[in-house]
Backbone bond lengths (Angstrom), bond angles and torsions (degrees), N, CA, C in turn:
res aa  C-N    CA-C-N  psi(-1)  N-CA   C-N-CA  omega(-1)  CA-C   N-CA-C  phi
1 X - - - 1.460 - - 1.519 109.37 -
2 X 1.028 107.09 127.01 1.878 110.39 170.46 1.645 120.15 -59.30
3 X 1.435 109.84 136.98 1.224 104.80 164.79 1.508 139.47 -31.03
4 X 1.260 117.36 140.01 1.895 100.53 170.36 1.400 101.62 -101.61
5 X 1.694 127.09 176.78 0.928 117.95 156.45 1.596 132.81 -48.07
6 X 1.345 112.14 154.91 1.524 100.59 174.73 1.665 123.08 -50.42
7 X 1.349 102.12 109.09 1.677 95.39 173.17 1.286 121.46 -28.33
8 X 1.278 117.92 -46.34 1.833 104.15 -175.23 1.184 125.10 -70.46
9 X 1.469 115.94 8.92 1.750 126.53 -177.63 1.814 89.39 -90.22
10 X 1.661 111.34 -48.71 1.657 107.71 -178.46 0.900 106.10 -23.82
11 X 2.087 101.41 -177.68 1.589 128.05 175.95 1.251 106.83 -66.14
12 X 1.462 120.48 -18.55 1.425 121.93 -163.41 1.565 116.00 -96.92
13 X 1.261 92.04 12.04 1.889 98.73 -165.38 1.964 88.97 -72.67
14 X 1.640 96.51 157.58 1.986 94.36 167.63 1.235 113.05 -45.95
15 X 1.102 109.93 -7.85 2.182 97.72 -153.11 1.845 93.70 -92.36
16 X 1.128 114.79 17.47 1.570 116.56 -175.74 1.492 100.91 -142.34
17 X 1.226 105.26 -5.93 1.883 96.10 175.57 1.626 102.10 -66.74
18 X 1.094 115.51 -52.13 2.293 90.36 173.62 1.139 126.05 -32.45
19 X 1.573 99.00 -38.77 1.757 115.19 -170.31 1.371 102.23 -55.29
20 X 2.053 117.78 -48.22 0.982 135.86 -133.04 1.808 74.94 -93.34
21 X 1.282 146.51 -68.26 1.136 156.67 -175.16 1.484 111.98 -30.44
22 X 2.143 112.71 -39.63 1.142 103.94 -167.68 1.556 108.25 -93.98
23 X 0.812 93.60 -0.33 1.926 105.10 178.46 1.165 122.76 -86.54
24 X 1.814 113.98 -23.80 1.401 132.43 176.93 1.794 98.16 -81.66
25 X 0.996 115.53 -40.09 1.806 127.08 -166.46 1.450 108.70 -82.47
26 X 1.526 99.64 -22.98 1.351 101.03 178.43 1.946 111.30 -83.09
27 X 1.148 106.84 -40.71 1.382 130.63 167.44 1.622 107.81 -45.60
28 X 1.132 107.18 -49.30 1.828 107.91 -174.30 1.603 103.99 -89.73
29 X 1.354 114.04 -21.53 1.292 104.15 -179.08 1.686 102.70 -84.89
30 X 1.113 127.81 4.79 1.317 125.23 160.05 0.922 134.63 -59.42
31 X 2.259 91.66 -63.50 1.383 101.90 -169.04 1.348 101.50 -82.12
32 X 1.387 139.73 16.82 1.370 121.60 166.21 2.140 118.93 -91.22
33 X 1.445 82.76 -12.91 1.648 95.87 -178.14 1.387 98.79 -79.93
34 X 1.490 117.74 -50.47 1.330 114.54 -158.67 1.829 96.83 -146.69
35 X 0.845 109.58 101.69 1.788 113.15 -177.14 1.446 109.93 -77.98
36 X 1.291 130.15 5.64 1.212 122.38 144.58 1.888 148.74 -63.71
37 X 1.939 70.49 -35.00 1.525 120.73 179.54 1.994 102.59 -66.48
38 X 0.886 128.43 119.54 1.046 117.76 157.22 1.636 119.04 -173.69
39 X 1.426 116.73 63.56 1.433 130.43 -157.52 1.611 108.68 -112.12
40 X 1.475 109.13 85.73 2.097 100.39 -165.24 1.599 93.86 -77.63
41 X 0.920 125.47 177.84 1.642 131.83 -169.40 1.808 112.70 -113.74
42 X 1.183 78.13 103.87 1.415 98.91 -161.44 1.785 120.02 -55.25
43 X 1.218 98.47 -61.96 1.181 103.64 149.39 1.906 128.12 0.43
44 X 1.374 84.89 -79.59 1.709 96.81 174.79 1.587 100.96 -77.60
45 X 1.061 130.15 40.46 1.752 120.29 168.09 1.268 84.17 -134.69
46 X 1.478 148.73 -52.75 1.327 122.11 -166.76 1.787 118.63 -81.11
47 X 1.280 93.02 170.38 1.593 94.78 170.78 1.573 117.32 -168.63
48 X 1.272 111.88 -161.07 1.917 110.58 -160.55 1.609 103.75 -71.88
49 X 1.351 100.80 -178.27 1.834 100.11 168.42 1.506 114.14 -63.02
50 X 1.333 137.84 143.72 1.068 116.41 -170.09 2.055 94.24 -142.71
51 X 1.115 116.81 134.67 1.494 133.57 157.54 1.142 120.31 -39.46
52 X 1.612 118.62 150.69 1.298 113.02 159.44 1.659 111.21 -93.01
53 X 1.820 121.24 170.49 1.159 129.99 -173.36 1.271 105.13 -61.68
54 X 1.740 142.72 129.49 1.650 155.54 142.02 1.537 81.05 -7.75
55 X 1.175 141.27 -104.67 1.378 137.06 -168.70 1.752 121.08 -3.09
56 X 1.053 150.24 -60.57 1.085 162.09 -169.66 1.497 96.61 -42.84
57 X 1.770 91.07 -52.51 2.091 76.23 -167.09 1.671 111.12 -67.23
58 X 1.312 130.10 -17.13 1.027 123.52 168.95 1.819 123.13 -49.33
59 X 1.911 89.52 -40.53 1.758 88.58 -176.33 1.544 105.19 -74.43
60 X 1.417 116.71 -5.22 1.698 107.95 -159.82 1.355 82.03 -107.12
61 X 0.992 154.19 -28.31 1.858 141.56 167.99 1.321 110.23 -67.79
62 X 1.156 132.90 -25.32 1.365 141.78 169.31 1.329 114.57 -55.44
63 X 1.605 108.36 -64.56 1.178 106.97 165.91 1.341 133.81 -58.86
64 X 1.511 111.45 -35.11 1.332 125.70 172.11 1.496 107.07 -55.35
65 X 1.576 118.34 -39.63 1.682 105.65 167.77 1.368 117.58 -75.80
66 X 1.050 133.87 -16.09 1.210 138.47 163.46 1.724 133.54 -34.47
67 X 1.566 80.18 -52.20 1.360 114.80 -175.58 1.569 101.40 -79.85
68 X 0.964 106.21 -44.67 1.786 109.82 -166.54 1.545 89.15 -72.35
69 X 1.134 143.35 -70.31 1.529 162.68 171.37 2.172 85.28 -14.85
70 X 1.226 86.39 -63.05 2.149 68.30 -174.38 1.857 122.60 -79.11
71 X 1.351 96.97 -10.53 1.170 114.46 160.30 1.803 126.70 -64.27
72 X 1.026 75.36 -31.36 1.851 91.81 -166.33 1.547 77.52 -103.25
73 X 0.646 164.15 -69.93 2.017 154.23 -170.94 1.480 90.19 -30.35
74 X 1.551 111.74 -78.74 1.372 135.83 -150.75 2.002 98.78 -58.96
75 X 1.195 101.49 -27.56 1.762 103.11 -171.75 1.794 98.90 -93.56
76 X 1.015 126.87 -26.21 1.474 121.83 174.56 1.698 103.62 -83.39
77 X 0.972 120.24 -57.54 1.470 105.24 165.68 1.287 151.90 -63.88
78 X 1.327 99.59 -1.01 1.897 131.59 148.88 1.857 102.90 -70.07
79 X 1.005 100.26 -66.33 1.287 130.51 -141.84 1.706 76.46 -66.90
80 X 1.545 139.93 -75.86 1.183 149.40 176.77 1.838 113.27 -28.31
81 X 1.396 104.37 -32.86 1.453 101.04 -162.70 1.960 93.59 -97.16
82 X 1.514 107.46 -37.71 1.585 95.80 -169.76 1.237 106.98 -91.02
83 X 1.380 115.05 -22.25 1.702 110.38 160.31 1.720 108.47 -155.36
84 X 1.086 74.67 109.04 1.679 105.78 173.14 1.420 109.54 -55.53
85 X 1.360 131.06 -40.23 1.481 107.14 -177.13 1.530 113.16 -84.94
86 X 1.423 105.30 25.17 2.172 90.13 171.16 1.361 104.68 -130.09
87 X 1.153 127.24 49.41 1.245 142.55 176.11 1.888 92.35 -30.68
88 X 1.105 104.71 -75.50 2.036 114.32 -171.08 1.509 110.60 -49.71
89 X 1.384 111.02 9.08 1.401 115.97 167.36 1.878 119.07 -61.63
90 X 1.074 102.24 -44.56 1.497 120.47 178.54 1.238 105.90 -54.00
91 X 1.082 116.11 -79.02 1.620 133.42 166.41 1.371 116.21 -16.84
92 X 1.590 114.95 -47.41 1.586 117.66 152.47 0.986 159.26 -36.16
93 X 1.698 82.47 -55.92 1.962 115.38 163.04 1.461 91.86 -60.86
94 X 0.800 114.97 -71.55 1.924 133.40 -158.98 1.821 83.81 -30.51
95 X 1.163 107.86 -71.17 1.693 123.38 -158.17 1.406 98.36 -33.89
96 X 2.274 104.02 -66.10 1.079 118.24 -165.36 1.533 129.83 -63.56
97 X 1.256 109.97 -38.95 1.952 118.04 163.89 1.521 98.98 -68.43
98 X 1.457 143.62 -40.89 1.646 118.13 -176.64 1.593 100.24 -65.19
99 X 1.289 143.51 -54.80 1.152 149.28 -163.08 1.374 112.81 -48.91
100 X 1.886 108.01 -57.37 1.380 105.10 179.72 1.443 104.08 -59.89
101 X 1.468 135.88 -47.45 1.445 146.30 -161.28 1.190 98.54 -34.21
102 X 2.111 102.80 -71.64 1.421 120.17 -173.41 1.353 120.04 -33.50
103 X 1.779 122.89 -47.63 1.100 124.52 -167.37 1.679 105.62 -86.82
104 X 1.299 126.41 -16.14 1.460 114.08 -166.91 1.953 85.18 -90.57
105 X 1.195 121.51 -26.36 1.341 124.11 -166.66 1.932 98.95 -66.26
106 X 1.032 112.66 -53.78 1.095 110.82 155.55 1.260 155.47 -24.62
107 X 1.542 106.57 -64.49 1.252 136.65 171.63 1.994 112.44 -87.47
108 X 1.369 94.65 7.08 1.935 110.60 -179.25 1.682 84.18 -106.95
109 X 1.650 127.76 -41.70 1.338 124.43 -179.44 1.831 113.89 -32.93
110 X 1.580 77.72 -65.95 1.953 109.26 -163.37 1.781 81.83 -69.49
111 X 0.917 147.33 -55.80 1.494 117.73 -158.52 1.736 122.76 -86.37
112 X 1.195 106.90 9.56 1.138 125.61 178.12 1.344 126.80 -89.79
113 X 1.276 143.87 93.68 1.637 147.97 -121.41 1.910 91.07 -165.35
114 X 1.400 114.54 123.72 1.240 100.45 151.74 1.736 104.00 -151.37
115 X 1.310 109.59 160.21 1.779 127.40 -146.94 2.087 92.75 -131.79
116 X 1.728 97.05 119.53 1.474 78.79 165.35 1.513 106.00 -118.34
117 X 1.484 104.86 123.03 1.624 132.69 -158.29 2.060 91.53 -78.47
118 X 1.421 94.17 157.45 1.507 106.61 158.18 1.709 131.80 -41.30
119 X 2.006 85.62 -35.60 1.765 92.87 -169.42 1.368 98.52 -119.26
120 X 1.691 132.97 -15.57 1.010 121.12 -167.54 1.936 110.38 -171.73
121 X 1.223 92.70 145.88 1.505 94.33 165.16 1.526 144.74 -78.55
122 X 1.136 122.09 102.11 1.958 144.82 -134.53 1.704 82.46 -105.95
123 X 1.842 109.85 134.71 1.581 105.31 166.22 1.787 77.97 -155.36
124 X 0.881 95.30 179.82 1.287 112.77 -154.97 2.251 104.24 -173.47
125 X 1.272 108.56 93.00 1.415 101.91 146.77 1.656 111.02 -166.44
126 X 1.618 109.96 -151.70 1.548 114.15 -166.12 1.500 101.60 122.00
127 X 1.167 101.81 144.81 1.388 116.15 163.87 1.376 129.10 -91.45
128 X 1.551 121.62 -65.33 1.568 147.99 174.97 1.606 93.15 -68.04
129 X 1.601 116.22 -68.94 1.675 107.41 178.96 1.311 95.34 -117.08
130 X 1.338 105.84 157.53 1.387 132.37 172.09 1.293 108.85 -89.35
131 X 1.575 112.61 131.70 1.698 115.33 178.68 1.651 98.90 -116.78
132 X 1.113 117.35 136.62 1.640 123.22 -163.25 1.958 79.45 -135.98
133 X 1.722 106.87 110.68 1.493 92.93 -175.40 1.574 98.60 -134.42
134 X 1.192 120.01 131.39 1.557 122.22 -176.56 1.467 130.29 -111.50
135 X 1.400 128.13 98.20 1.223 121.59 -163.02 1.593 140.71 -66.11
136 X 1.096 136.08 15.48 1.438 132.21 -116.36 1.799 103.74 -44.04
137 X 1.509 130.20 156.67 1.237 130.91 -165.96 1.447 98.73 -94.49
138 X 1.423 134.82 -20.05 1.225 113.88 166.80 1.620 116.79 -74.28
139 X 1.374 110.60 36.40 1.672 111.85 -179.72 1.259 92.86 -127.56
140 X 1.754 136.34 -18.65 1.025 138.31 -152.51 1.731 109.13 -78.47
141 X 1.042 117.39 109.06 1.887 110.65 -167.27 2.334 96.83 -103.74
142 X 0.711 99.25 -47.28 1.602 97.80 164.40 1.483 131.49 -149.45
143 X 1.447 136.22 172.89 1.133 126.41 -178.02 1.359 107.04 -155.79
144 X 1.529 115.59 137.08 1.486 121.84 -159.87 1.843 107.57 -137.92
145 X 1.633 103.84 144.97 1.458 112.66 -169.99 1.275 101.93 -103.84
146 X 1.440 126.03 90.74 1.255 115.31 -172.91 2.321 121.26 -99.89
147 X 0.966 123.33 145.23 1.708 108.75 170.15 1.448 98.40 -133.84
148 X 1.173 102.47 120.77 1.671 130.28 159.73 1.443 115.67 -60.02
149 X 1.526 116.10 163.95 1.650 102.38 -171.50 1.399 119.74 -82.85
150 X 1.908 116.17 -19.19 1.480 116.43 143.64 1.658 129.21 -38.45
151 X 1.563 114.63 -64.15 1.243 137.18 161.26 1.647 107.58 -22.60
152 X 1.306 109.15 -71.31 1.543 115.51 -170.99 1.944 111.97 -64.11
153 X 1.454 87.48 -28.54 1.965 84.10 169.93 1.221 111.02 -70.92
154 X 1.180 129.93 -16.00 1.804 131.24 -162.42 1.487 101.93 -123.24
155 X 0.870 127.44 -13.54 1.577 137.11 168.71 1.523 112.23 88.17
156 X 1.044 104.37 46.17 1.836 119.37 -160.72 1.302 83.37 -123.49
157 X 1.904 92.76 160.77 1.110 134.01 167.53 1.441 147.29 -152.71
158 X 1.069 152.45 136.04 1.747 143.20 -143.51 2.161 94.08 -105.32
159 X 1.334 98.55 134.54 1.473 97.54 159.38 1.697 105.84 -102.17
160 X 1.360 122.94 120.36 1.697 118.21 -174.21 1.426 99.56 -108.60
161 X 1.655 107.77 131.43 1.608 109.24 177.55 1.570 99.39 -118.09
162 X 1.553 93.55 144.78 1.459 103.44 175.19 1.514 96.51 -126.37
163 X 1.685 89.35 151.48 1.648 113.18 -174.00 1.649 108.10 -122.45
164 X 1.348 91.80 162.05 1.614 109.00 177.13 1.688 110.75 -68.22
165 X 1.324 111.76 123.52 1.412 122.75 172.71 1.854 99.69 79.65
166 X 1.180 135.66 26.72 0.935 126.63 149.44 1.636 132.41 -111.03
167 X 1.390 118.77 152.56 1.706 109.44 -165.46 1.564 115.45 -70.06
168 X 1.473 104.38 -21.84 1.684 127.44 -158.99 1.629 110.16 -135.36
169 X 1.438 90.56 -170.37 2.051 93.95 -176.33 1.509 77.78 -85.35
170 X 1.355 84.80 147.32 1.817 96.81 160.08 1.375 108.11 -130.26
171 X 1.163 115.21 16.87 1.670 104.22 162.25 1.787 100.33 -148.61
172 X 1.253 127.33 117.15 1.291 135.05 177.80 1.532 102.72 -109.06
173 X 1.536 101.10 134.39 2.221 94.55 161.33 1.206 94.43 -134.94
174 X 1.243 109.98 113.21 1.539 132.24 153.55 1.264 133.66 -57.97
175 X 1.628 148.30 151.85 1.089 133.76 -176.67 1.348 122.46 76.81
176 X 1.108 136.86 29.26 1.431 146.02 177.08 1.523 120.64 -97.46
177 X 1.098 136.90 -171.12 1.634 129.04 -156.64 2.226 79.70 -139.37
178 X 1.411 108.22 127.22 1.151 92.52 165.12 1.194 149.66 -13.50
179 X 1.472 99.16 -61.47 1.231 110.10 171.89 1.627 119.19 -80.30
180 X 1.157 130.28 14.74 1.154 132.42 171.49 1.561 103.70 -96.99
181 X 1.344 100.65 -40.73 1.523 101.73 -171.20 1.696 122.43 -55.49
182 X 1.557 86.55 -47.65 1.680 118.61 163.66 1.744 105.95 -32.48
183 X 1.488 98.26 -64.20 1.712 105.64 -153.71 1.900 92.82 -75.62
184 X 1.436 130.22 -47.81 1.329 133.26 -179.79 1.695 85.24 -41.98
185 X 1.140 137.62 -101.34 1.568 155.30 178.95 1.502 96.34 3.13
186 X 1.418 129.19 -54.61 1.217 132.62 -153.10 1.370 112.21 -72.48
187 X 2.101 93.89 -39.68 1.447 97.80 -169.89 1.672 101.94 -104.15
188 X 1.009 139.12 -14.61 1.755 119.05 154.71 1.452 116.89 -50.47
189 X 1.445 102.27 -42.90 2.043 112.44 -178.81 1.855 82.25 -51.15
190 X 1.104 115.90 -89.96 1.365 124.92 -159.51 1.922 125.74 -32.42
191 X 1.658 99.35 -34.82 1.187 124.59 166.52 1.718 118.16 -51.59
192 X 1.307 92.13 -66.44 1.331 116.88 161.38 1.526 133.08 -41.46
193 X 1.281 106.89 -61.85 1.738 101.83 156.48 1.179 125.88 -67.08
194 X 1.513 128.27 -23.38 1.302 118.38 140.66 1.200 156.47 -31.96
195 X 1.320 91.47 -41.65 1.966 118.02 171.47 1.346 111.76 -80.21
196 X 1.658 115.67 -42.47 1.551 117.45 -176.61 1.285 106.21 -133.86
197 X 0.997 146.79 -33.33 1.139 124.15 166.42 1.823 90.45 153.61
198 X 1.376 108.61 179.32 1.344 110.67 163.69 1.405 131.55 -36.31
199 X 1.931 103.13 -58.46 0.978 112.85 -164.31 2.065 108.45 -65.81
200 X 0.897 107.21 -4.14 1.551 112.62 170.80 1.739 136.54 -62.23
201 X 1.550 113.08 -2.20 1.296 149.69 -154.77 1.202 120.89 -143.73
């Protein structure tokens, strides 16, 4: 899949979170005049396919050494007890699982694209399989800005959506800039009471 522009040029970049703020304020200052009333302008909540932040792949190689790091423990101390003379075997593994990591972490960057549509939320990534997953917002029951203690070293953050009749999030986007995460959050909530009403959020 081809690059998109840099996400932080999108609708979702900070430089539109007021925008995103006055559309939410405008929305509540409705339903408090008239609680029938409650129509945010949709229009200005959606926008193009948009990337996640260059940052992310850093936290996903990290982990990917992580992983290789107990791998490479766990393969030298095999490797030490059933044959003792290849001690630098580990060290191998270690090399060979960070390397592949690095490159699928990468190539999980570039295929990772998600679009928030008029009727629904569109993402699209995977490496080995492709997941093409579509949300519609009248399914949308809450939505949360969460940063992990990786996340907070890299200045990232996850937008987590939860749906009707499911136990868990079923749609997570990783790699976002606070304030992106913030403004995505603002405008699914907003999407969402659109489709069903308040009580949908």
């Amino acid at each position: 899949m081809d690059d998109t522009d840099s996400a932080g040029d999108g609708p979702f970049g900070s430089e539109l979170a007021p925008a995103v703020r006055r559309v939410a304020a405008d929305t509540d200052a409705d339903t408090e005049e008239s609680p029938g009333r409650n129509v945010p302008d949709i229009e200005a909540l959606t926008g193009p396919q948009q990337t996640l932040e260059p940052a992310i792949q850093a936290v996903w190689i990290l982990q990917s050494g992580i992983s290789a790091a107990v791998l490479g423990v766990i393969a030298a101390v095999a490797f030490a007890f059933f044959s003792p003379g290849t001690p630098r075997l580990g060290g191998v593994v270690f090399g060979a699982v960070f390397l592949l990591g690095a490159a699928l972490s990468v190539l999980r960057y570039r295929s990772w694209t998600y679009e928030v549509r008029e009727d629904s939320l569109y993402l699209e990534r995977g490496v080995v399989t492709r997941v093409k997953t579509v949300v519609p917002y009248v399914r949308i029951q809450h939505v949360d800005a969460s940063r992990g203690p990786l996340e907070r070293t890299f200045g990232l953050a996850t937008t987590v959506v939860y749906t009707a009749g499911s136990r868990g999030a079923d749609v997570s986007i990783p790699g976002l800039t606070p304030e992106r995460a913030e403004d995505l959050q603002t405008r699914l909530k907003q999407l969402a009471i659109a489709a069903e009403g308040e009580d949908a959020v």
